[in-house]
Structure formats: structure tokens, C-alpha cells
NUVO-690681 format. One record per residue (C-alpha): residue number from 1; residue in one letter; z, x, y. Coordinates in steps of 0.25 Angstrom, whole numbers, plus 5000, padded with zeros to 4 digits. Layout:
% residues N
[NUM,'A',[Z,X,Y]]
...
% end
This chain:
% residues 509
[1,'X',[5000,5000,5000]]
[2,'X',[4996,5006,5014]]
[3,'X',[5006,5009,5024]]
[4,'X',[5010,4999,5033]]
[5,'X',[5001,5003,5047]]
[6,'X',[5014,5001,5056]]
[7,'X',[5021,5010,5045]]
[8,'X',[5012,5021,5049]]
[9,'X',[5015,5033,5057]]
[10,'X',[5007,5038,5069]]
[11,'X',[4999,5048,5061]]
[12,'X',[4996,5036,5050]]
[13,'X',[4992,5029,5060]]
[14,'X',[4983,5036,5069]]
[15,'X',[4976,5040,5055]]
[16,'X',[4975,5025,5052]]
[17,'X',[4967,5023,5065]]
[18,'X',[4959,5034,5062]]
[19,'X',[4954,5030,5050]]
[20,'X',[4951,5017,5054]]
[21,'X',[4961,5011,5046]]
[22,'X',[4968,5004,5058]]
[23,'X',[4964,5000,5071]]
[24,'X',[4971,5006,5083]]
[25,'X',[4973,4990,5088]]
[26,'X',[4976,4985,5075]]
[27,'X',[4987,4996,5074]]
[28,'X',[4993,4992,5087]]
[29,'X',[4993,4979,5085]]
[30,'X',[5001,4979,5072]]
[31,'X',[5011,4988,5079]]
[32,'X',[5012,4976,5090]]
[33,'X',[5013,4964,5078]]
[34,'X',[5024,4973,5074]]
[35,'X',[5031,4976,5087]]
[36,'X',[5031,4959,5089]]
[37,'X',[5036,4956,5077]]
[38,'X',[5047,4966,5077]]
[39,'X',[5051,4970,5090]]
[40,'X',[5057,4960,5094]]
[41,'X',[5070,4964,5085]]
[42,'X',[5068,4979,5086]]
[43,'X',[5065,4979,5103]]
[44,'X',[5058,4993,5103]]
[45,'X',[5050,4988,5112]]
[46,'X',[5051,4984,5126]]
[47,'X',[5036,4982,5130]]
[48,'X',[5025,4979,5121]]
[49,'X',[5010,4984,5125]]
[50,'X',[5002,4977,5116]]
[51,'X',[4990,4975,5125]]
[52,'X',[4991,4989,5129]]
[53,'X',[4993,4996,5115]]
[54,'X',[4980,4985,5109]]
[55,'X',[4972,4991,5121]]
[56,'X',[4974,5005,5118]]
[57,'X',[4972,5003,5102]]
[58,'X',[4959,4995,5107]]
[59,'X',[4955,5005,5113]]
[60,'X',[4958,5016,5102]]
[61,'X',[4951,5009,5092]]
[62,'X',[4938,5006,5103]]
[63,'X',[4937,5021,5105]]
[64,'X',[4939,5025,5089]]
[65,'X',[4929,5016,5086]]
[66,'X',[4920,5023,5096]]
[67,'X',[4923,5035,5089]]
[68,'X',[4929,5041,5101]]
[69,'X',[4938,5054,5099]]
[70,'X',[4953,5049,5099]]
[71,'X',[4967,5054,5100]]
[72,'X',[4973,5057,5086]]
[73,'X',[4983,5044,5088]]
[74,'X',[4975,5033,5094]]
[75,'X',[4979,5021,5092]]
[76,'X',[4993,5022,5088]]
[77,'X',[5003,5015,5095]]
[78,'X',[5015,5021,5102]]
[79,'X',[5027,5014,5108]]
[80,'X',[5033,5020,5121]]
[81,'X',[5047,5019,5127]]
[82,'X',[5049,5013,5140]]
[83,'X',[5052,5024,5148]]
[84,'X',[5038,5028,5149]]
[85,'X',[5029,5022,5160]]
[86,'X',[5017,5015,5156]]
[87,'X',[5007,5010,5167]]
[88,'X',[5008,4995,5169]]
[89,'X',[5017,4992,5156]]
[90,'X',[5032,4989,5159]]
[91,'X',[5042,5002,5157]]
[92,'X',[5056,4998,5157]]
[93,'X',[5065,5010,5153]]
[94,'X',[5071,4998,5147]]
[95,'X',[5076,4996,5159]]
[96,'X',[5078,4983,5168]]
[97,'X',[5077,4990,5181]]
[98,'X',[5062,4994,5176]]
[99,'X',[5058,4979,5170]]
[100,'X',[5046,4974,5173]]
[101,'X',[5041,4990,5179]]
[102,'X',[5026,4993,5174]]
[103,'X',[5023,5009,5178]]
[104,'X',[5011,5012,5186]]
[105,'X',[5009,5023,5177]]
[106,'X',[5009,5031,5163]]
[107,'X',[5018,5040,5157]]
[108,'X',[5010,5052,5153]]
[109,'X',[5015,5049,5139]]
[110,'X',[5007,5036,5141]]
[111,'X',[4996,5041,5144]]
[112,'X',[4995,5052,5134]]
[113,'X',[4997,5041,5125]]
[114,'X',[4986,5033,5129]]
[115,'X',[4978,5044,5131]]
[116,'X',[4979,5047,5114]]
[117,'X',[4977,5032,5113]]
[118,'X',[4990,5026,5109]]
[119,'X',[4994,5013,5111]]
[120,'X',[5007,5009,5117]]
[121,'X',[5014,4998,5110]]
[122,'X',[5024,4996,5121]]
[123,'X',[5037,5002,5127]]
[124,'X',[5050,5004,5119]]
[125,'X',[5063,5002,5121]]
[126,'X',[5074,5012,5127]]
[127,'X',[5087,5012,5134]]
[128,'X',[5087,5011,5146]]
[129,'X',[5080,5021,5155]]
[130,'X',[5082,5029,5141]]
[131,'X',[5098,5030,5143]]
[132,'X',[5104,5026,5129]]
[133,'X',[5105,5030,5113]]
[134,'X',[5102,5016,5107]]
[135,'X',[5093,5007,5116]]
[136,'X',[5103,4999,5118]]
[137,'X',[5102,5001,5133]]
[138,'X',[5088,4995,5136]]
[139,'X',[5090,4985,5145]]
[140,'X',[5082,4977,5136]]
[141,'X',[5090,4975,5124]]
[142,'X',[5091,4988,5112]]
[143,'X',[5081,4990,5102]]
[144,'X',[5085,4990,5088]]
[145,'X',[5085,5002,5077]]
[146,'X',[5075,4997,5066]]
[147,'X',[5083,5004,5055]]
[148,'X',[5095,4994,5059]]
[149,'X',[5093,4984,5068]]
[150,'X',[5109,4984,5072]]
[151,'X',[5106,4998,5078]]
[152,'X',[5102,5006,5089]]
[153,'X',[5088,5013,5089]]
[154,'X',[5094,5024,5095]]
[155,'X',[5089,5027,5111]]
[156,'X',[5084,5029,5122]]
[157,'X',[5071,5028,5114]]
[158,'X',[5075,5017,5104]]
[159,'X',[5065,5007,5105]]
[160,'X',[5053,5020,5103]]
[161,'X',[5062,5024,5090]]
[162,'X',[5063,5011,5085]]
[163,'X',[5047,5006,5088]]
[164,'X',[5044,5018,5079]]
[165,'X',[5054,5015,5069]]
[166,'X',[5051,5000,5067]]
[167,'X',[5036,5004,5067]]
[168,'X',[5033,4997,5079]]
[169,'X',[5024,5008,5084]]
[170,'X',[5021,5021,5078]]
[171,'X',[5027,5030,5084]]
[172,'X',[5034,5031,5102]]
[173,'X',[5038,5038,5114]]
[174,'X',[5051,5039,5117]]
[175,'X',[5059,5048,5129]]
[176,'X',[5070,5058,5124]]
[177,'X',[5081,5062,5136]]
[178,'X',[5093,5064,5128]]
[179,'X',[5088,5060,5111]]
[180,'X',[5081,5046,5117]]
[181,'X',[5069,5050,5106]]
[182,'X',[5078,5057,5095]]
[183,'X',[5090,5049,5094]]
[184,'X',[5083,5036,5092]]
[185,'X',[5073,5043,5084]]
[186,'X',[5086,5047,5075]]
[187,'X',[5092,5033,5073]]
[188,'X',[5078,5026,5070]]
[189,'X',[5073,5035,5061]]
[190,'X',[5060,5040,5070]]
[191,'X',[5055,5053,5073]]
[192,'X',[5058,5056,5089]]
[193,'X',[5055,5069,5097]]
[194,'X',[5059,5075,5109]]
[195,'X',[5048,5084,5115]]
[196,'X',[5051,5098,5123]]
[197,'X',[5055,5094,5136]]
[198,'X',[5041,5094,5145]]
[199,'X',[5033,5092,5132]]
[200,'X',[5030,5078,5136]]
[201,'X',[5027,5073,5148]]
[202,'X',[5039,5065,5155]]
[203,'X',[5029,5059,5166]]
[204,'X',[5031,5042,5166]]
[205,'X',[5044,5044,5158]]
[206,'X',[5055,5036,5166]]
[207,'X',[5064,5047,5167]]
[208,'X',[5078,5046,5163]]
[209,'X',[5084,5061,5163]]
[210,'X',[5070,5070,5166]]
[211,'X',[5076,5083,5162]]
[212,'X',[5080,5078,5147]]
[213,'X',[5069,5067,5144]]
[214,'X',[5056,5067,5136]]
[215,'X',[5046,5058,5130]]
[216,'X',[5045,5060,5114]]
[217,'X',[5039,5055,5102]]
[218,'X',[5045,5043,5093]]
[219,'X',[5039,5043,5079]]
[220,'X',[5041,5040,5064]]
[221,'X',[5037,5054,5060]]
[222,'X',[5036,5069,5065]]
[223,'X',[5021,5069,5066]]
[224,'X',[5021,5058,5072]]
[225,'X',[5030,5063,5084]]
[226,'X',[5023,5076,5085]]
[227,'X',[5008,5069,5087]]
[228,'X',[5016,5060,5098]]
[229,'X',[5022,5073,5104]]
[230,'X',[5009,5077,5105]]
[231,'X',[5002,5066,5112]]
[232,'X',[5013,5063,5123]]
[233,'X',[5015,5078,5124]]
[234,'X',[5008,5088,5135]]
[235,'X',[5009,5094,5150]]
[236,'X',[5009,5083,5161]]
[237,'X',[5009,5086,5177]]
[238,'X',[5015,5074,5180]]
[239,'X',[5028,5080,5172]]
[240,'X',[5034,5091,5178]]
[241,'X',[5041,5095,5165]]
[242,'X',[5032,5095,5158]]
[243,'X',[5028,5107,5150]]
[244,'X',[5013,5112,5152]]
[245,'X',[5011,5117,5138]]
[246,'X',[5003,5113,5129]]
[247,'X',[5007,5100,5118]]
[248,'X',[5010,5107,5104]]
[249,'X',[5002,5103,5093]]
[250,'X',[5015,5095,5084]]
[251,'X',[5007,5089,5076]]
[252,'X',[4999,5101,5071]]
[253,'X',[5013,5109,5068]]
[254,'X',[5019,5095,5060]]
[255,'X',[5005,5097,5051]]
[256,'X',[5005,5111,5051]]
[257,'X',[5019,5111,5042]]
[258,'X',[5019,5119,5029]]
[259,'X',[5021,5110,5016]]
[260,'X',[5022,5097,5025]]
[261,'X',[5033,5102,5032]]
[262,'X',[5043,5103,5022]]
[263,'X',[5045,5118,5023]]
[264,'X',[5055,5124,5031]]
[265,'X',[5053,5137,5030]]
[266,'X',[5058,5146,5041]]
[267,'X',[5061,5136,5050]]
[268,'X',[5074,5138,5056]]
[269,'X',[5084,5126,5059]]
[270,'X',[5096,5123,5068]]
[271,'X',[5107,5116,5067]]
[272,'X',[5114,5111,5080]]
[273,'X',[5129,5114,5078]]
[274,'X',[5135,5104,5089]]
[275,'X',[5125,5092,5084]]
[276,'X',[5126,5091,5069]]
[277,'X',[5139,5087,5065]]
[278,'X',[5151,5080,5071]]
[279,'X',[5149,5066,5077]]
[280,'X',[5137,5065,5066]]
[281,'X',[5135,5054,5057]]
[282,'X',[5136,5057,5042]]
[283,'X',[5123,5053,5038]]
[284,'X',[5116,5060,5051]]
[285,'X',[5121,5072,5046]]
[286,'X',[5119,5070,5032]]
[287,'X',[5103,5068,5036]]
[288,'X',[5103,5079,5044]]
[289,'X',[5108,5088,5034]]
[290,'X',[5098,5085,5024]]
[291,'X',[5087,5087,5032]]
[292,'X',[5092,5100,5035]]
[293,'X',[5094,5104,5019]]
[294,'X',[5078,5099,5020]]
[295,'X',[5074,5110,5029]]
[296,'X',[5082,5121,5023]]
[297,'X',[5079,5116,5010]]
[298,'X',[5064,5119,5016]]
[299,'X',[5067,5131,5021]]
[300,'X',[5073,5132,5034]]
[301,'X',[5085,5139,5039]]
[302,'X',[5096,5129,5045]]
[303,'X',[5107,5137,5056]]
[304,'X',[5116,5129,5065]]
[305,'X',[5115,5133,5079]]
[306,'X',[5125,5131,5089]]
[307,'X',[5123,5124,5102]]
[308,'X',[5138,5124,5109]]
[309,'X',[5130,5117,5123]]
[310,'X',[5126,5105,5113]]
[311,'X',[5141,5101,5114]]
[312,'X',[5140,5098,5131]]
[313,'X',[5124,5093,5129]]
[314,'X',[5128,5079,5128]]
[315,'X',[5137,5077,5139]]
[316,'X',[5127,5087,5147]]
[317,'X',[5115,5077,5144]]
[318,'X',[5125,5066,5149]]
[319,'X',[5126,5073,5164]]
[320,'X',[5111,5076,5164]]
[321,'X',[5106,5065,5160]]
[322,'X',[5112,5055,5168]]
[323,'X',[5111,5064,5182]]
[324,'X',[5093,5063,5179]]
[325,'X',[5095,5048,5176]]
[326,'X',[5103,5046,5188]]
[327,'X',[5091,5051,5197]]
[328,'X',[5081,5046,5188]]
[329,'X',[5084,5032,5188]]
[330,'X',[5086,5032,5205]]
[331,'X',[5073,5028,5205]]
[332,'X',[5075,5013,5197]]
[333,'X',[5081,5009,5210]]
[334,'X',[5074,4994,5212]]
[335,'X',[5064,4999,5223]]
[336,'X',[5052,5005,5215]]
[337,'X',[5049,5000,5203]]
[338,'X',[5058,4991,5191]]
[339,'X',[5069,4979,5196]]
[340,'X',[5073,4977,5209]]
[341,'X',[5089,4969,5210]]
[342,'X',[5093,4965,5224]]
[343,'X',[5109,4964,5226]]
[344,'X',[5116,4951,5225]]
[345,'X',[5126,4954,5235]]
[346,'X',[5124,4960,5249]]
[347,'X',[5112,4967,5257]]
[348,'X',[5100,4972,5250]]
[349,'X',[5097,4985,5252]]
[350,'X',[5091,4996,5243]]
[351,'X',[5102,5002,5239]]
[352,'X',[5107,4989,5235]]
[353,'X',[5095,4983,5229]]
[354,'X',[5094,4997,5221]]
[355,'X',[5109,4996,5217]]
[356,'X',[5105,4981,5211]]
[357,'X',[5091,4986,5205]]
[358,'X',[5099,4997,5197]]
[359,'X',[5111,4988,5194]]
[360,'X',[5103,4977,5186]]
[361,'X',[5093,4987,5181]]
[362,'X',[5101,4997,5175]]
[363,'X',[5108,4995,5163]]
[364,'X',[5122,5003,5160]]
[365,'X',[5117,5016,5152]]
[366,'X',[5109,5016,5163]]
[367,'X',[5120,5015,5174]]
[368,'X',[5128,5024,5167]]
[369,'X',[5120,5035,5168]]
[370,'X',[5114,5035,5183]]
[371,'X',[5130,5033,5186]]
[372,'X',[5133,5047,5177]]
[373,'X',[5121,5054,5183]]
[374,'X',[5122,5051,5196]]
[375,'X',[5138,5054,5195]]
[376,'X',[5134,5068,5189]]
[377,'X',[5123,5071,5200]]
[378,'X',[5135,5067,5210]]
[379,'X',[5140,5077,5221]]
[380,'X',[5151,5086,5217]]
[381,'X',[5148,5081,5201]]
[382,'X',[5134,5087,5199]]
[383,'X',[5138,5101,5195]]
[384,'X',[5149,5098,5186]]
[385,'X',[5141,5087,5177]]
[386,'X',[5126,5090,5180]]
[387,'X',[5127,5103,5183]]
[388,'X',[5138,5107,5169]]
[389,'X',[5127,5098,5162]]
[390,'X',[5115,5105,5167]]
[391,'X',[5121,5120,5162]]
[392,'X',[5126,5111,5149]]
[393,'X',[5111,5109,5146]]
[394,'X',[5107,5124,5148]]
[395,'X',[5117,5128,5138]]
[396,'X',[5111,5117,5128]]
[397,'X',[5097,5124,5131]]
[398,'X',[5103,5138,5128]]
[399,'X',[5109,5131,5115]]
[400,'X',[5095,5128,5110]]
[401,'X',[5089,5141,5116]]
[402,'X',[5098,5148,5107]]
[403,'X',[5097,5139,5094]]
[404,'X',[5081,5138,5095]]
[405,'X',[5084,5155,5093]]
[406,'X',[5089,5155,5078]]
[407,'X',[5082,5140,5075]]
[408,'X',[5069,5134,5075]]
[409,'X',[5074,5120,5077]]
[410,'X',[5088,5112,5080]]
[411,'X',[5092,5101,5069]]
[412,'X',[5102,5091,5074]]
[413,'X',[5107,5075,5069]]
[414,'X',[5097,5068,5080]]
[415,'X',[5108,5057,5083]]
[416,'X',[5123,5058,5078]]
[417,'X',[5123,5044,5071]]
[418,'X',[5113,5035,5065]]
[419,'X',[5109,5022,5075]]
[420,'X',[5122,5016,5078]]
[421,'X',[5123,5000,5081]]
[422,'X',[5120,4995,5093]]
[423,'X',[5132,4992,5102]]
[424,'X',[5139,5004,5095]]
[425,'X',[5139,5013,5107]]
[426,'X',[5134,5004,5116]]
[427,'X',[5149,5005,5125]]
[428,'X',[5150,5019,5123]]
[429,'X',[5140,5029,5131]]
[430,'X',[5146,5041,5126]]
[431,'X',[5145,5037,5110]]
[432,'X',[5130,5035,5115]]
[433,'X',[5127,5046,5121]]
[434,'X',[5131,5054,5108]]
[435,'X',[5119,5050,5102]]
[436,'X',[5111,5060,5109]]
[437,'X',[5121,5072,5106]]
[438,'X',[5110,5079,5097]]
[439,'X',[5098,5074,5105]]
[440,'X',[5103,5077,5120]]
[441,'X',[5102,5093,5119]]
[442,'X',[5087,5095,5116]]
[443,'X',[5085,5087,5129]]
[444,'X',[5095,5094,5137]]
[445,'X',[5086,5108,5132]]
[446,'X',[5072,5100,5133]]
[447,'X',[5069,5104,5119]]
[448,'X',[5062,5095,5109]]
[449,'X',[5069,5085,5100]]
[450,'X',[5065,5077,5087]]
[451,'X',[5074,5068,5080]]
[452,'X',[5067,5067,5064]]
[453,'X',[5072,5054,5055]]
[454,'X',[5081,5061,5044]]
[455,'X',[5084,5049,5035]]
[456,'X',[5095,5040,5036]]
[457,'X',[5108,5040,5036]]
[458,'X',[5114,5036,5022]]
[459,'X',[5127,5029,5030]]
[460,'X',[5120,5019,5038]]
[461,'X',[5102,5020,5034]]
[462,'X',[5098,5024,5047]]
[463,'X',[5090,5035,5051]]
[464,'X',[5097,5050,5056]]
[465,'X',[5087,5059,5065]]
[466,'X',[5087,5073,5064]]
[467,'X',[5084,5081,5077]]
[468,'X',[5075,5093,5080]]
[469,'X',[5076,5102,5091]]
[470,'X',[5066,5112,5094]]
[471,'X',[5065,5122,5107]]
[472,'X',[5057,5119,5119]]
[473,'X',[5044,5117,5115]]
[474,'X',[5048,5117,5100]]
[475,'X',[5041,5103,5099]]
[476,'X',[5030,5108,5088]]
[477,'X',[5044,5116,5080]]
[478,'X',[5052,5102,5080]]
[479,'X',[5040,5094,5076]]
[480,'X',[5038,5104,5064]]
[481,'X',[5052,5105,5060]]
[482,'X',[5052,5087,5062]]
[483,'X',[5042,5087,5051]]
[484,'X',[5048,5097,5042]]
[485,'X',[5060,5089,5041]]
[486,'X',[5052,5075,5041]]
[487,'X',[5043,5081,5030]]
[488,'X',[5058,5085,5022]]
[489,'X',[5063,5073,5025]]
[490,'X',[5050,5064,5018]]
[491,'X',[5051,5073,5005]]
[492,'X',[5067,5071,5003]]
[493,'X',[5074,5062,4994]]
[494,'X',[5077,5054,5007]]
[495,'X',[5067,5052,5014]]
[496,'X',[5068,5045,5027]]
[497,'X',[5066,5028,5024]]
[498,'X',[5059,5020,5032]]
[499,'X',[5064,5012,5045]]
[500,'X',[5067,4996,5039]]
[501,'X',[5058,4992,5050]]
[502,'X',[5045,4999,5040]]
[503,'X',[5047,4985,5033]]
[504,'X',[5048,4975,5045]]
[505,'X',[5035,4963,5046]]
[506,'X',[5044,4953,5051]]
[507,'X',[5051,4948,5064]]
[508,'X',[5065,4955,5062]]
[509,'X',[5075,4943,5059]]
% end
């Protein structure tokens, strides 16, 4: 029996359409019956493009018939979260103070996608302004984790991991500041990639904290995220960080593997002392382990490092972060673009008009953190917090300067639990912020990060990540190392299962 098509990864699909055994329309079509029928329950969408995707799959199949010259993955649908602008369709942040906002203009990573012919099923869903752990701070109500629908999807970037993981689109972007691709990649059991810092263009992202965030891949497989990487990836003007080197041919080192990627001859692995034990869920750590006896058992050499900086990188992240949001987010002030509240009480003026406007528009998570940055950029405080937390993050970058010396690559946990239930740490920031303890240092150090589906924990069912870190501008040595451990994992006794969702036709009840 043939492989169900919405079953299929990007590369099956992309092969499909070249052989003529599907249609790009078709395809897309079947991806939107599904999103219909099942998003309602799962909500990893916030927008649905289907006139725009059918359009561009017109097209592709027009031009594929005229047997014109096309990009490798044309015709393959790709969801997008909504922090990244799209001309003349709604980008929210999942935000109120953005509803009802269509940009004038295009990501770059947009327009490279249409420029290789993908159609964009829609926008996902995120906390908001991409300030969370579980999506449940979307000021549109919290997508749901397809491995169990009582759980969080893990965020900012939850609704991207679960519209991959539910097969409502093949594969989607998704934006990493502190873990926001990795961490929900780890609880649903998708493959998530943070590139190198500059790799990919950061032009039409709605910033959050620009020194920490990128754009990355959201996919089912290693492959898969490299091809993305590739497509999105590149030098762009209209970025100032962004590096002018040449894109990295991923895909060709994932191929180029001796016996299929599963030896591991020579490589040399590390082991991050401060993120590998305490505060660790069991079967996290039992997951992790056994992919590790899997490398070694391969060949490679397994040392731990120590990073003593790790310890202080959290609450570093935590001073940062907040003091670029707090700037950032002046501009959603009522005038411009997005909502506009006028005061109940007394004159109205633009400092109170813009006091409403940000009141009603703003959710808590959000408030929070514009109230912590602006209090850390604050006269008399901005040395003691911004300033220790700046020198904090120098010290994490000489941690992993001097780690990348003895080691190839950095192994870590990607989250410290499985996907908790929603509501869980819902009242307590702190127990939230956790989540990102393994995550937050290779954005601190603007070095690339991959969290890898490791199987599931035998406690609960659901999936534990393992993360991959890599030096600046060690994408192509994460990606190679990803798929050796992907490879491993598929020929082991316990090979990761598929999501439940793999088996849903139906309205969920």
C-alpha cells in the first residue's frame, strides 16, 4: 500500500511532483482538506491562505508542464509563523494590538520562498510577540500538542511544530530568540534548527530581541531542515547582520555520509556538564544516553566539557532580552499601524491614547517583559543588570570557544521535561523560563542549534529532543552530526513512533 501523500516528507514529495505522480494543486489542496478538518481542535493556524497557496501551485504545475527549468522543491507547501511580514495578508504576532494589520511588504524569507515556488499554506500560531515556552500566551487562545491534546506544544514557535507534526503541512519556519524553534521542536517530536547568527536574513521579522533572534527551519527529518536552510538561507542588504558568505551546500554534506550516516568514526562529541543532569526528567535523560551509547558504539569519542558561564546564562538571557523587547516594542504605540484605544477617563492626548492602545493590546508575558527591560535600561540600574548581563554573555562565548577546541559538536537534553500540561506553569514565570535552560546559550553566543526527536519518554509516551550545537558557522558539522544520530536512531530496536495524528481522517471529537 502506497504512503499516504500528507505522510510524506519534503523530499518525498518534491520527488512526487517531479515524476508527475501528483499535482502541485492537487497537493495543496489535500494539505488545506486536512487543515479544515483538523485545525479546528489543534489551532496551529492563525491564517489560512488557501487562494494564495492554490495560486502559486497553479502556477507551478503551469510552468512544469511548459517544461520550464524549476527550483528543486516547487510545489510543496510550507506554513510560516506570524511573526513574519507577508505583503497584503494579516501578520499578528499573535498579538491584538497587531489585528487586522496587512504589511506592505515581504519578508526576505518570503520572497525567497516564492522565488523556489513554495506555497504558503498560512500563518502559525506563537506566543505572543514570541514571548513564551507553550503557546499558551497567544492572545488567540494555545495550540495544542498532537502527541496529547491536554499538552503544551512547547513555544514561542508551537503552532510551526505542531502543523508539522500533525502533517498539516510539510514542513515551517519558525524564529529562535532563546530555544523558540528547538524546544518546541523537542516536545512535539519534530526536527527544529537554529542557523549561525547572520545565516538567515532577519529582514521583515518582527523583532523581539534583535541581538538573539533567527529565523530557522521546522521539519519531520534532518534532510529536510538542511534543504529549508538552504532556500531561506544567504546575504541580504537589507539586514545589517547579515553574513555575506556564501550559503553552504547542507544538503550535499547530509548525502555525502559514509554508510548512510551510521559511522561515527573520529568525530569528537561533548558533553555540556551544567545541562545534562539535575533538574532533568528521567526519561530525558535515559533518551539521551542511549543516543550517545549509539555514537560511540559507532565510533565517536564522548568527553564532557565544562561551561561554568552556562550557570549565570539564563538569568543573563533574562536582562538582555527584556531591555531589546522593551525598545523594540515602543514602536506598537496606536499611531502607526495595528489597534488604536482611546482613554475612558480624562483628555485625550498621545501619551494617553498610546497608554490605552498598549494596555488593551498587550497581554501580561508581554507587559512583563517591556516593564523588566525598561527597569533594566533605567538610569542608575543599566550597569548592574544590562551591563553584568552583557559580560555574563562574553564569558558564555568563551565557554564554547574553548569547548569547540577538544569537540566537534556540544550534546545536550533540548528541553529539561517532556511537554507539561497546559496551566502547569501558567502562574509561574520562573518555572517557565526554565524551559529554555539548555536552548538560551547557543543564542546568547550566536552559534547554531538543532533539537533531533530522540524517541520518547517511557514514563509518559512523548517525545524528548536532543540538541546539537555546533561553532559559528558549523551549520553543515550540525546537520552531518543530526543525521548520524537520525540514521542510528531509525536502525535501533527503538525507533522513534509515529505522532497519533499520522492516523487522523476525522474531525477531532
Amino acid at each position: 500500500m502506497s504512503k499516504e501523500l500528507y505522510l510524506c516528507d519534503a523530499h518525498e514529495l518534491a520527488q512526487k511532483l517531479r515524476d508527475g505522480e501528483v499535482t502541485a494543486e492537487a497537493l495543496v489542496q489535500m494539505f488545506l482538506d486536512r487543515i479544515e478538518t483538523l485545525d479546528t481542535k489543534i489551532h496551529a493556524y492563525l491564517y489560512v491562505d488557501a487562494q494564495g497557496a492554490l495560486e502559486t501551485a497553479r502556477q507551478v504545475d503551469k510552468d512544469r508542464q511548459a517544461g520550464k527549468e524549476l527550483p528543486p522543491f516547487a510545489g510543496v507547501p510550507i506554513a510560516i509563523k506570524d511573526n513574519m511580514v507577508t505583503r497584503g495578508k494579516p501578520t499578528t504576532c499573535a498579538s491584538k494590538i497587531l489585528e487586522g494589520w496587512l504589511p506592505p511588504y515581504d519578508a526576505t524569507v518570503v520572497l525567497k520562498l516564492r522565488e523556489a515556488g513554495l506555497p504558503v499554506l498560512g500563518k502559525t500560531n506563537m506566543d505572543e510577540f514570541a514571548m513564551g515556552s507553550s503557546t499558551e500566551h497567544s492572545a488567540y487562545g494555545p495550540t495544542l500538542n498532537p502527541w496529547d491534546l491536554e499538552r503544551i506544544p512547547g513555544g514561542s514557535g508551537g503552532g510551526s511544530a505542531a502543523a508539522v507534526a500533525a502533517y498539516l503541512a510539510p514542513w515551517a519556519l519558525g524564529s529562535d530568540t532563546g530555544g523558540s524553534i528547538r524546544q518546541p521542536g523537542a516536545v512535539t517530536g519534530t526536527v527544529g534548527a537554529k542557523p549561525t547568527y547572520g545565516a538567515v536574513s532577519r529582514y521583515g521579522l518582527v523583532a523581539m530581541a534583535s541581538s538573539l533572534d533567527q529565523i530557522g527551519p521546522v521539519t519531520r527529518t534532518v534532510a529536510d531542515a538542511a534543504a529549508l536552510q538552504m532556500i531561506i538561507g544567504g546575504h541580504d542588504p537589507l539586514d545589517s547582520t547579515s553574513l555575506d558568505e556564501a550559503v553552504p551546500d547542507l544538503s550535499g554534506a547530509i548525502q555525502a555520509l559514509p554508510k548512510g550516516g551510521l559511522d561515527a568514526q573520529g568525530l569528537r562529541i561533548g558533553v555540556v556538564k551544567q545541562i545534562s543532569g539535575e533538574g532533568f526528567q528521567d526519561g530525558v535523560l535515559q533518551r539521551f544516553n542511549q543516543a550517545l551509547s549509539r555514537l560511540q558504539e559507532a565510533g565517536a569519542s564522548v568527553t564532557e566539557v565544562d561551561c561554568p558561564a552556562f550557570e549565570y546564562a539564563l538569568a543573563a538571557y533574562y536582562l538582555i532580552m527584556p531591555a531589546e523587547v522593551s525598545s523594540n516594542l515602543a514602536r506598537f504605540d496606536g499611531v502607526r499601524y495595528g489597534i488604536r484605544v482611546l482613554p475612558k477617563d480624562g483628555p485625550v492626548t498621545a501619551e494617553t491614547m498610546m497608554a490605552a492602545t498598549r494596555g488593551a493590546g498587550f497581554g501580561p508575558e508581554v507587559k512583563r517583559r517591556i516593564i523588566l527591560g525598561t527597569h533594566v535600561l533605567s538610569a542608575g540600574y543599566f550597569d548592574a543588570y544590562y551591563g553584568s548581563a552583557q559580560k555574563v554573555r562574553t564569558l558564555v562565548q568563551r565557554d564554547l570557544a574553548r569547548a569547540f577546541e577538544q569537540c566537534d559538536v556540544l550534546l545536550s537534553p533540548t528541553a529539561p521535561t517532556t511537554a507539561f500540561k497546559f496551566g502547569d506553569k501558567i502562574d509561574d514565570p520562573m518555572a517557565m523560563y526554565l524551559n529554555d535552560v539548555a536552548t538560551i546559550p547557543a543564542n546568547l553566543a550566536g552559534i547554531p542549534g538543532l533539537s533531533l526527536p530522540v524517541g520518547c519518554a517511557p514514563e509518559d509516551g512523548l517525545p524528548v529532543g536532543l540538541q546539537i550545537l555546533a561553532p559559528a558557522r558549523g551549520d553543515k558539522v550540525m546537520y552531518e552530526v543530526a543525521a548520524r544520530i537520525e540514521a542510528q536512531l531509525a536502525a535501533s530496536e527503538e525507533p522513534m513512533p509515529p505522532c497519533p495524528a499520522a492516523n487522523w481522517k476525522e474531525a477531532l471529537k
